[in-house]
C-alpha positions in Angstrom: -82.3 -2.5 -170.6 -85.4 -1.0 -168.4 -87.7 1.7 -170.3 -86.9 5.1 -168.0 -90.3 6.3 -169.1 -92.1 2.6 -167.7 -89.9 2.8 -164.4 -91.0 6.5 -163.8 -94.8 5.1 -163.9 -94.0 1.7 -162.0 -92.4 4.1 -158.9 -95.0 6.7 -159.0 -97.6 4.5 -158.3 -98.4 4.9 -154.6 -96.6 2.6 -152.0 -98.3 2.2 -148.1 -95.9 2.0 -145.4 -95.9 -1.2 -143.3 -93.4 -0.4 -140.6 -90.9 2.2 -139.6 -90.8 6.3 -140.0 -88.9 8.8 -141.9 -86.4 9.0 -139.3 -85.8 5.4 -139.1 -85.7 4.7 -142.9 -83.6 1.6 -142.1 -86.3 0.2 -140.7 -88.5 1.3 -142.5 -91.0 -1.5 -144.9 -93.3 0.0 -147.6 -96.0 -2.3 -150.0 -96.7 -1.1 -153.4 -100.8 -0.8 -153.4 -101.1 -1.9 -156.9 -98.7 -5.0 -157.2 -98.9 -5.4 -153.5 -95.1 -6.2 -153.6 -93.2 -5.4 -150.8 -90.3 -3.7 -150.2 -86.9 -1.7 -148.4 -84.4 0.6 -149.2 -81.2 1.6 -148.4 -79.8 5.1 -150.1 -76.4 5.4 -150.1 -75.4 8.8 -150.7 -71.8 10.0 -152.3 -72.4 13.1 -153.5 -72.2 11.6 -157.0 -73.7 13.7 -160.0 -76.1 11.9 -162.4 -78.9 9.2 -161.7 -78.1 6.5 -159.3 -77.4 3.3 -159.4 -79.7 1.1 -158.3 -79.3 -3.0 -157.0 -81.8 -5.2 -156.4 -81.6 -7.6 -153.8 -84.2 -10.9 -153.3 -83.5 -13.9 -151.5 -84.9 -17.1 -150.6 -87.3 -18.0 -153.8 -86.9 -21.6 -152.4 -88.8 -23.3 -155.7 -89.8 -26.4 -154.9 -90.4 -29.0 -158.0 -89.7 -32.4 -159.8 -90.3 -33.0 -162.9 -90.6 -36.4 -164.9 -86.5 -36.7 -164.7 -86.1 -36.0 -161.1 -88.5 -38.5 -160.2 -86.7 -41.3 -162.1 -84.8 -40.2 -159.5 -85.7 -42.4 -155.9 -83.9 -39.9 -153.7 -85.5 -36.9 -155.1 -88.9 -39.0 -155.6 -88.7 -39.2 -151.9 -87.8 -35.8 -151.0 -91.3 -34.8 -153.4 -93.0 -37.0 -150.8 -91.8 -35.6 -148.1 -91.7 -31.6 -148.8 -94.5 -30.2 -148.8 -93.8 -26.3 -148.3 -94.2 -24.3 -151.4 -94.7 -27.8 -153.2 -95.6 -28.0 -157.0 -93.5 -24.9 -157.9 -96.3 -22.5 -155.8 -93.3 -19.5 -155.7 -93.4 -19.3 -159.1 -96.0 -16.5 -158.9 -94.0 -14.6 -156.1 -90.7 -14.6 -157.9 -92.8 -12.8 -160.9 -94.3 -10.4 -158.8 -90.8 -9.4 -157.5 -88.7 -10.0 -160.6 -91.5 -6.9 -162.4 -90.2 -5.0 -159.3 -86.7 -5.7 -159.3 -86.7 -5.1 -163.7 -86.1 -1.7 -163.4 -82.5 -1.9 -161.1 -78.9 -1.9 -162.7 -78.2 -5.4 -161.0 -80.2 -8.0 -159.3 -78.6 -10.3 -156.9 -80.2 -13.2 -155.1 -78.9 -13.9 -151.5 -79.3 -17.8 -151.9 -82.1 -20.3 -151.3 -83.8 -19.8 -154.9 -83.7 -23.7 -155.3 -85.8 -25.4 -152.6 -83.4 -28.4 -153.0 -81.0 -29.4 -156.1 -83.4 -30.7 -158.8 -83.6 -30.6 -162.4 -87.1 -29.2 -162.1 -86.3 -26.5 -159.9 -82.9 -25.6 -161.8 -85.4 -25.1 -164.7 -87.8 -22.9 -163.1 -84.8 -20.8 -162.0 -83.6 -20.4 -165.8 -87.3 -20.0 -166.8 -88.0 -17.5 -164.2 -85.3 -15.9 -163.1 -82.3 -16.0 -166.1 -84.6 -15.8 -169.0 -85.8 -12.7 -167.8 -82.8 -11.1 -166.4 -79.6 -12.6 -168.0 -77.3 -10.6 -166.1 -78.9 -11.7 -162.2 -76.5 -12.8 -160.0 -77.4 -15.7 -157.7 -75.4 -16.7 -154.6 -76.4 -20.2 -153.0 -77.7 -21.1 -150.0 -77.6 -24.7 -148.2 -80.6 -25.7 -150.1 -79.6 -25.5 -153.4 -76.7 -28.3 -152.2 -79.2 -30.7 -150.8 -81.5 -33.9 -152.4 -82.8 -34.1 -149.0 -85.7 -31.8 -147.9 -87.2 -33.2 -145.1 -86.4 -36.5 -144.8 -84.6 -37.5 -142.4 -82.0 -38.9 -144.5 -78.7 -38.0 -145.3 -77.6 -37.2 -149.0 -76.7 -39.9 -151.0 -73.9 -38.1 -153.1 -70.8 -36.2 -151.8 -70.8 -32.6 -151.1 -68.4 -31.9 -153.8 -70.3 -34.0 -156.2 -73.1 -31.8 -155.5 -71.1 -28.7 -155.3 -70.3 -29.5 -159.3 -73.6 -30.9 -160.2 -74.6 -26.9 -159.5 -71.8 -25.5 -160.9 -72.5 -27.1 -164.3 -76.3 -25.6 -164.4 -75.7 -22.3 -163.3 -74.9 -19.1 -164.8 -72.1 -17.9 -163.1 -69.6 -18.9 -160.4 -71.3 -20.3 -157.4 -68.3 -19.6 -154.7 -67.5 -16.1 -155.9 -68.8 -13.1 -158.2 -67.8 -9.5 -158.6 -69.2 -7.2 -161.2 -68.7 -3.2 -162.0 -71.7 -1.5 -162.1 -71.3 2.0 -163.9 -67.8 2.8 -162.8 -69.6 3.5 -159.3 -70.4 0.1 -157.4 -68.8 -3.4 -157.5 -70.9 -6.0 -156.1 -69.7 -8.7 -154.4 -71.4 -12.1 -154.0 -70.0 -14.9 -152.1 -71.4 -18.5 -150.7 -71.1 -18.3 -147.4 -73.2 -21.0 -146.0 -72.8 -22.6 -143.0 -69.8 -20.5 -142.5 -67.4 -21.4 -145.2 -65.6 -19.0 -146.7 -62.2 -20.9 -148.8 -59.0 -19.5 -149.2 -60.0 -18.4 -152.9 -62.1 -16.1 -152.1 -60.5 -14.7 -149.4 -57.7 -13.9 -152.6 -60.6 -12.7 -154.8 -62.3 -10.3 -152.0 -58.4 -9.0 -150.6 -57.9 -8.1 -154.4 -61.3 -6.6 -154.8 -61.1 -4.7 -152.4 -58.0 -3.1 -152.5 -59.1 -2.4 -156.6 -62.2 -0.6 -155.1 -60.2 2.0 -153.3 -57.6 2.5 -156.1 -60.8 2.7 -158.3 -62.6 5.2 -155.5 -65.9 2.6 -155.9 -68.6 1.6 -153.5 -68.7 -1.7 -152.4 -71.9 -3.9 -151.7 -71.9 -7.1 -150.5 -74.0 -10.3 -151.0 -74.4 -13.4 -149.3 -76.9 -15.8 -147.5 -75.9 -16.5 -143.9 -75.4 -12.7 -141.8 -72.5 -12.3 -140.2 -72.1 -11.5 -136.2 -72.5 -7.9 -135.2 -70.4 -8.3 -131.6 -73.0 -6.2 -130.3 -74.7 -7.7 -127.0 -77.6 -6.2 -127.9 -78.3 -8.1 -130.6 -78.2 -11.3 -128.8 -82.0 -10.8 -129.0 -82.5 -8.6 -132.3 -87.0 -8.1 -133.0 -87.6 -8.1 -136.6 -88.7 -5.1 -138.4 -91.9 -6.5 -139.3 -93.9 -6.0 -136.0 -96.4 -8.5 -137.0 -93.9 -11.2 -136.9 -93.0 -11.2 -133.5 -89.4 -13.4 -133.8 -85.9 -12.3 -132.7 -82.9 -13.4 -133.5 -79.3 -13.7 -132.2 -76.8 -12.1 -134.3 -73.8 -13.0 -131.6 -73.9 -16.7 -133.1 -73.3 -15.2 -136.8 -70.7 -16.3 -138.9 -67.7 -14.7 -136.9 -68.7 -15.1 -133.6 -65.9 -16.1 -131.0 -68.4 -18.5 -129.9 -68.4 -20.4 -133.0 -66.2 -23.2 -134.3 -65.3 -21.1 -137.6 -62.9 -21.8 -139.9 -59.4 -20.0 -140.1 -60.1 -18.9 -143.8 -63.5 -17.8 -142.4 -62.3 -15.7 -139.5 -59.7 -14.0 -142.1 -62.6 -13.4 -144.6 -64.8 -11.6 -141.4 -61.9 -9.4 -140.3 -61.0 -8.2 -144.0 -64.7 -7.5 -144.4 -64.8 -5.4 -140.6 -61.4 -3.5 -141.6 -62.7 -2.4 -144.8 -65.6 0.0 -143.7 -63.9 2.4 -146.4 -65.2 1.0 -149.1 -67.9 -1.6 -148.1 -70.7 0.4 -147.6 -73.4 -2.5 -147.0 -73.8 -6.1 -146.5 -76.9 -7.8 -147.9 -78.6 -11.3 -146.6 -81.0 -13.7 -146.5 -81.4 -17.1 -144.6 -83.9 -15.9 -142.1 -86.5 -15.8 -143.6 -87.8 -12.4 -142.1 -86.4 -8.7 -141.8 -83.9 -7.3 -139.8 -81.0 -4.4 -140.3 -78.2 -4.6 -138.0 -74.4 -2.8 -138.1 -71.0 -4.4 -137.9 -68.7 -2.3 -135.7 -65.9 -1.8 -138.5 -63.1 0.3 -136.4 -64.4 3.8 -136.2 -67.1 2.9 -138.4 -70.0 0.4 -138.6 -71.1 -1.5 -141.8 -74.7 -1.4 -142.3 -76.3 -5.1 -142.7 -79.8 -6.1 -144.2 -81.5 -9.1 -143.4 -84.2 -9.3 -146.7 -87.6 -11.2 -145.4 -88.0 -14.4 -148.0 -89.9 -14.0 -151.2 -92.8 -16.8 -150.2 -94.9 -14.9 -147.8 -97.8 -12.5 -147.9 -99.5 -14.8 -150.4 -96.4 -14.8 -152.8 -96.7 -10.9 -152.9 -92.7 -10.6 -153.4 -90.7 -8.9 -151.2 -87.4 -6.6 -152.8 -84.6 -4.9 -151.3 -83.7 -1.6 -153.2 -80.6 -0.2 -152.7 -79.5 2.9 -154.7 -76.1 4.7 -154.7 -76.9 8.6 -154.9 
């Protein structure tokens, strides 16, 4: 548990804002001048008494590294060869900076990518790095962290559902499906959701979340990697927050898009997530690689969704989503 007294000082140090205004705090980006991590919130208000509860979102660590056993290893020896990006475990230093950030929430989740690709080296950074220092963080995967290949042209030499359990047996938690109470107020959801697959057991685990969360009278946050589609034409061409970035993005060709070849299962999962504006009150991502907030027409309603900008960039500065629930 956080020291109130150390988090009161961390926050009252003075933060510069990078992007946005007081009336558009969703798009709003903010760097602390000390740390020089960066970072966004989202306040979710309730009307709640007492202090809030606060998540902690990061995403896409991508730690690149083989040690001596993965490089007994010729398909991983190869892969070393070949990726270069972030090689020799350089995001080491950003995940610090935004894991003495991210200390302070009730939660921290993950949104996928934290291995560059599936290696023994990386798995230990992750524990090192990540685990060690915050036993309860919640990590959801991402396509990398189910590859050997990085950059090489070649396809992997061991079956998806090999590598699917190779993972499972190194990490901390379930890798398709997590939900966790956090003060009697918020459940967090995370769920893989790469590539668009969503399986019929989580679509079971979420329908009986969900309905628990309105019996229970909780807010519901959800986590994953990939975005889903917004059905908004106007985000067919959707600028990124960070104006210094200059990409754009189409969020019609999201998981859930009519124009995709989705899955049944993962069609079901996008409609029980756009009927159930009620209770989920944000959706959290990654993938990207840089920042965006859309909405998800939910009904009456829309559901708020966060693209998080990776952890690599500004000189591994870190880069945190802060959510609170007021």
């Amino acid at each position: 548990m956080f020291d109130s007294a150390e988090k009161e000082r961390y926050f009252s140090k003075p933060a510069e804002r990078i992007t946005g205004t007081d009336d558009t705090p969703e798009k709003s980006l903010f760097r602390m001048t000390e740390s020089g991590v960066y970072f966004r919130e989202h306040r979710i208000r309730t009307g709640h008494a007492g202090d809030p509860v606060e998540i902690a979102q990061i995403t896409d660590v991508h730690f690149n590294y083989c040690d001596a056993i993965d490089l007994a290893n010729p398909e991983l020896a190869y892969t070393k060869e070949c990726r270069k990006w972030l090689a020799d475990a350089q995001s080491v230093k950003g995940i610090r900076n935004a894991m003495g950030f991210a200390k302070f929430a009730d939660q921290i989740v993950i949104t996928g990518d934290t291995l560059d690709y599936l290696s023994h080296g990386a798995m230990e950074l992750t524990k090192q790095y990540i685990w060690d220092a915050e036993p309860s963080a919640i990590l959801c995967i991402g396509g990398h962290e189910l590859t050997r290949q990085m950059q090489t042209g070649r396809p992997n030499e061991t079956t998806l559902e090999s590598r699917y359990a190779d993972l499972q047996r190194e990490w901390k938690h379930d890798v398709r499906y997590v939900s966790r109470v956090i003060r009697d107020r918020v459940l967090v959801i995370a769920m893989d959701n790469d590539c668009g697959r969503y399986d019929s057991v989580q679509l079971d685990k979420l329908t009986a979340d969900l309905a628990m969360a309105r019996e229970r009278g909780l807010v519901v946050l959800l986590f994953q990697h990939e975005p889903l589609d917004t059905g908004r034409p106007e985000d067919e061409c959707c600028p990124t927050l960070w104006e210094c970035d200059g990409k754009s993005y189409n969020f019609r060709r999201c998981i859930g898009s009519p124009e995709r070849n989705d899955s049944d299962t993962a069609k079901a999962v996008y409609r029980l997530i756009t009927k159930s504006a009620d209770v989920i009150r944000g959706i959290y991502c990654g993938h990207l690689h840089s920042a965006y907030y859309t909405e998800i027409p939910a009904g009456d309603a829309v559901i708020p969704q966060y693209v998080l900008e990776g952890n690599p960039y500004n000189g591994q500065a870190g880069h945190v989503m802060r959510i609170l629930v007021e």
